[in-house]
Structure formats: C-alpha cells, structure tokens
N, C-alpha and C positions, 0 to 999 in steps of 0.2 A: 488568579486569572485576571486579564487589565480588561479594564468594561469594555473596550470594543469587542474582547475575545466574548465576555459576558452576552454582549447582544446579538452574535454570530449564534453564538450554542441557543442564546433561548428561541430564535428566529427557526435554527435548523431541528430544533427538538419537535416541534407540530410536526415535521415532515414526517420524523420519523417513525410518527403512530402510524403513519401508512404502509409502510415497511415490515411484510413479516417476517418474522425470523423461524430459522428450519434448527428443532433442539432436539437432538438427540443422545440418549444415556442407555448406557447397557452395564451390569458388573461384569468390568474383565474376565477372559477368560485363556487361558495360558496358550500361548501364539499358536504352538500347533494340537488345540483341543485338550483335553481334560478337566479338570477340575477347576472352580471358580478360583481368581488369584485375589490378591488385597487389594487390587487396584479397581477404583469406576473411572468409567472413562466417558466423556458425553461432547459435542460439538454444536457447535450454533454460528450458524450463518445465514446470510437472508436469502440465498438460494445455493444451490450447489450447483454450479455452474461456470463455465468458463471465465475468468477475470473476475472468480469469487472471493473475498477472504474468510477462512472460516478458525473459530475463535475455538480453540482444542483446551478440555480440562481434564485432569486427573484427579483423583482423590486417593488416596493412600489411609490404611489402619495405621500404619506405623511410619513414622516420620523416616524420611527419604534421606542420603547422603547424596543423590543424584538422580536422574529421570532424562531418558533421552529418546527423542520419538522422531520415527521417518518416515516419509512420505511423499509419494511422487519422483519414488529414487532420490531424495533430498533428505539431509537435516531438517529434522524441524527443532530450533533454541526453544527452551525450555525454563522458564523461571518459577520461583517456589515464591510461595506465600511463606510468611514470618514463622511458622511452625514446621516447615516443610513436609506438612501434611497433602495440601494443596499444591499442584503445578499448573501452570497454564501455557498454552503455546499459541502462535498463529502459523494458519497454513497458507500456503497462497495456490490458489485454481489457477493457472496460466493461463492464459488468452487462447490459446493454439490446444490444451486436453480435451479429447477425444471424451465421448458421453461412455457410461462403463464403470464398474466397481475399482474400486482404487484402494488397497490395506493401509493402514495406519498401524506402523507396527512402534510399542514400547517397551521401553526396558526399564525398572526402575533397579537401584543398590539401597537396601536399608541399613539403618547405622550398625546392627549385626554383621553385614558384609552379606548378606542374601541378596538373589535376586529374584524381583519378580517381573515378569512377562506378560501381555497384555497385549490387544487388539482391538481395530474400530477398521470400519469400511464408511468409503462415502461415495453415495452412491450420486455419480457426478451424470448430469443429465445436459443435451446438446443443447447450442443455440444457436442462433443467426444472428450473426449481427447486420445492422441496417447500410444502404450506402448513401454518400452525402454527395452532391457537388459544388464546386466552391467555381471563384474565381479570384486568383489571386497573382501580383505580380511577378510574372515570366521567369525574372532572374531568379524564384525560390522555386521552379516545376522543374527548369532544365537552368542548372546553377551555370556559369562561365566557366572555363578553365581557370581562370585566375583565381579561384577560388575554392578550386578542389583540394587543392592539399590540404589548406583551414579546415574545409568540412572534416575532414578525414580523420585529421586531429584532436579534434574537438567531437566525433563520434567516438574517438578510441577514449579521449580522456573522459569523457561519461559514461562509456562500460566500466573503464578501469573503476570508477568511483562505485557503480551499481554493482561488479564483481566482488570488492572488497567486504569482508565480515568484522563487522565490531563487537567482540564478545560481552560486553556491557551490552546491557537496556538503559538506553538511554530518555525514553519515552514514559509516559505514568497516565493509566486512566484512558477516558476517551478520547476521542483527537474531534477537534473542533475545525467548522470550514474555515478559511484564510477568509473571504472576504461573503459580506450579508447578502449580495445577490444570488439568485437561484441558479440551478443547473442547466445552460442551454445547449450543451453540444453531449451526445450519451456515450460512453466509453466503448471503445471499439468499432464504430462507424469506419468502415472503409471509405476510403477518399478516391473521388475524381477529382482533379487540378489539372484547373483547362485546358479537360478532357483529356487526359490523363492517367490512369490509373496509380496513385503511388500508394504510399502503406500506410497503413491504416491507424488511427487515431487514438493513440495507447494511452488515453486521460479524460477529463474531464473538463469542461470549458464553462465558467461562472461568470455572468452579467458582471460585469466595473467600470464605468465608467471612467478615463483618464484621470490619474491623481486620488482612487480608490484606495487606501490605505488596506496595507497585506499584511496579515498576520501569521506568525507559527501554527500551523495545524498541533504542533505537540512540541514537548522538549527534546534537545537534539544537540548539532554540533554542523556547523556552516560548514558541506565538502565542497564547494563551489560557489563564488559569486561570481561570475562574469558574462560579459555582451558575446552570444554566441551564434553564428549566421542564421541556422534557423528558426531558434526559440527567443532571439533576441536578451534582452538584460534577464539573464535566470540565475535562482538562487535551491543550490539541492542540499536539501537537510539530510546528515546521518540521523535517524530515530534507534539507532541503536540493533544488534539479532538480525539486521540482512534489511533493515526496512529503512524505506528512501521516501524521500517527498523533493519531488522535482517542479519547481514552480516557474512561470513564464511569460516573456512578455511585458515584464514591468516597462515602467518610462524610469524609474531611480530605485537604486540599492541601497539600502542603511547599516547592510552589514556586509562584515567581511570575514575570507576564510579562517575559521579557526574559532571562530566566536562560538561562545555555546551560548542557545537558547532557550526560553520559556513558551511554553504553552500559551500564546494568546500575545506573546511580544511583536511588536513592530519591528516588519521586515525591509519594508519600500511602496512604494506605490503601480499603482497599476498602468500599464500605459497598452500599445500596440506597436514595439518591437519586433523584428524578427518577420515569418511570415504568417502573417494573418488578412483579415476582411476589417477589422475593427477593435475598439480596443476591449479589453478584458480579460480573463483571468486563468491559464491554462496550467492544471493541477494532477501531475503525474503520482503513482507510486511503484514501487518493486516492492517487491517482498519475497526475499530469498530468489534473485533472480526472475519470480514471476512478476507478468504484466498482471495488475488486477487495477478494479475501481475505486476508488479513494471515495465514493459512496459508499461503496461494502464495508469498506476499514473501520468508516465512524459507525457504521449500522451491527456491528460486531465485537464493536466496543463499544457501543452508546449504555451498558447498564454498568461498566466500570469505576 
C-alpha cells in the first residue's frame, strides 16, 4: 500500500470504531428444515438496511469443490479461502428494498460430489433517506437538446459497464477511502435542483480540495476513464464478482482504460467537473447491480 493510501486507512480507521457492526451466525440448517447440515453460515454489516453491504461467510467440515449463494433474486459470487473450508461473499441492500425478511439461500458440492444445503435470512429494516437542496448551473437541471443524445450514451455506456460480470475477484482485503477528507454529502439524499426534484444521490461526497490527489479504494481494472456531462472527468474501477467503484469530478486522469490497479495507487486529482457546487470528491459503488454506500463496503471489510 503507497503512504498516501497508508494515511487515508489510518485517518478513516478512528472512524470506524464508531461504526457498529450487525454479526450474525447460525449452524446451517437444510434449506427446507431438517437436520443440522456442515455448513455455518454468519453475516456482518453495519446495519441491514437499504444501500447496506453485508459481508456473507460460510464455514464448511469438509473442504468444498464449490459454494454458491443467492439472494435478493441475485447471485451472490462466492470465493474460498486457500483450504476451501472457508467461503465468503458480499451482498449488496439496494437502495429501493423494502424493510422485511429476505432468505439467503446456499448450496455447497464437496470433493465427494455431495451436496449440502443451507440458509440465513436478513432481517432488512426501513429507512428514510434525508432531502438536500442544491443550486447549481441550469444547463445540468434541464440539459439542452444539444446534448441529449451524449447523455443518453454515456447513461447506456455506464450501465453497460455496471451490468457486466467479471468472474475473477479482483479486489483483496479492505478498501480504503480515495482521498483524507471526511464524508460531506450522506448516500441517498434525494435532490432538489433549482427546485426541482431529480434523482437522488447514489454515492458519497468527500471534502478535496482542487488538485487532491485520488487514490484506488482497492485493486481492480480501469472500465472507464473519460469527461462525462454530468460527473465530469470520471474514472470506474472493475473490483472484480459484480463490484464497481465510480469516481468523480476530477480536474485530471492519470490512468487509462485497461490499466489494472493497486490498492492505494494514484489515479488523478480532484477537481469540480461536471455538475456540482464545489470541488470534491464524488464516490459511487454497485454491487451486483445494487446501489449501496461505499461507507458500508469499507465498514464490512475493515477487519479483512
């Protein structure tokens, strides 16, 4: 890790003592009832809640040939520790789930060719998210014609990017903030622009000063570098199993598509591109499709 990533992590680790985490462990139990199976199954996140990420483990008697777990109607990717005793997954809360029991259902194959079966529920509780009002210039509330088709294409080519699945883990450990400043804008704040109502604010927003030096949250592989109407000069890292890191806003890019990267490597600088009030540092994630907050991500892997 390169000392700027060093003093991001020890800077955001105080936070994260304030942070609690929701752990839950049960011994599996065969998907529909009966008898205890081989599998423990336990969850940790720091709340179960809409734009949560919650950190999924298995334990297995006998070493695994595969392990596959779903949830929220979704795959959830699934990686084994060196003995493949141990599995772990991430799940992602979507921003939009309803409060309500939600099954996590598993299936593992051991090297016999058996299978065994297993369950967990997460018992996902509502929230409200808060609303903001902003003011900001006109051309980014009601865009021109002249420039709908751009948006249009540049919305489809950033789903196309957040739809796509890279069967590698490309990521390792915990993910550390891109840049020292604190957290000013809270994930999912619905937006008024002057007055207004548009949609509401799928990320996180960190203090940076113009010319802030950006770092990798984790290891990855550059699916986009480019200046985009309305996030301005952004950079979306593949982290590998469904997980994105959409960064924004910069004043300059240092990398380009295709690059892979390191944890804590320098990515470009911070600016106020695109549409914003000021300059600083706007920090998206997906995760399998869901919106969640790229605070939960690190807070869910901060003991890895």
């Amino acid at each position: 890790m390169s000392t700027v990533s060093a003093l991001f992590s020890r800077r955001f680790k105080n936070a994260l003592h304030c942070l609690p985490l929701v752990v839950l462990a049960c011994h599996g139990e065969a998907a529909r009832g009966g008898p205890p199976s081989e599998l423990t199954v336990s969850h940790r996140a720091r709340s179960l809640q809409p734009g949560e990420v919650v950190l999924l483990s298995v334990e297995s008697l006998q070493p695994l040939n595969g392990l596959h777990a779903t949830a929220f109607g979704k795959d959830v990717p699934m990686f084994p520790k060196p003995d493949s005793r141990a599995w772990k997954g991430l799940i992602g809360i979507d921003s939009e789930v309803k409060a309500g029991r939600y099954s996590v259902e598993i299936r593992g194959t051991g090297v016999d060719g058996q299978s065994y079966n297993s369950a967990d529920v997460l018992e996902v509780r509502g929230k409200q998210f808060p609303t903001r009002v902003l003011t900001v210039d006109e051309k980014y509330v009601t865009p021109p014609e002249t420039v709908q088709e751009r948006i249009r294409l540049e919305s489809r080519r950033v789903e196309e990017i957040f739809g796509a699945h890279t069967p590698a883990r490309l990521w390792e450990g915990a993910f550390v903030v891109p840049v020292p400043g604190a957290a000013t804008s809270s994930f999912g704040r619905r937006n008024i622009l002057n007055g207004k109502p548009r949609s509401p604010h799928w990320g996180t927003d960190f203090t940076a000063n113009a010319g802030t030096p950006i770092v990798s949250p984790n290891s990855g592989k550059v699916a986009l570098a480019a200046e985009l109407y309305f996030s301005g000069n952004t950079i979306i890292l593949d982290h590998g199993l469904g997980l994105y890191s959409f960064l924004a806003h910069l004043s300059h890019i240092s990398v380009h598509e295709g690059d892979e990267v390191k944890a804590g490597q320098f990515l470009g600088l911070s600016g106020a591109t695109g549409r914003v009030t000021g300059p600083h540092l706007h920090w998206t994630v997906r995760l399998g499709g869901a919106r969640v907050d790229p605070l939960s991500l690190i807070a869910a892997l901060a003991s890895e």
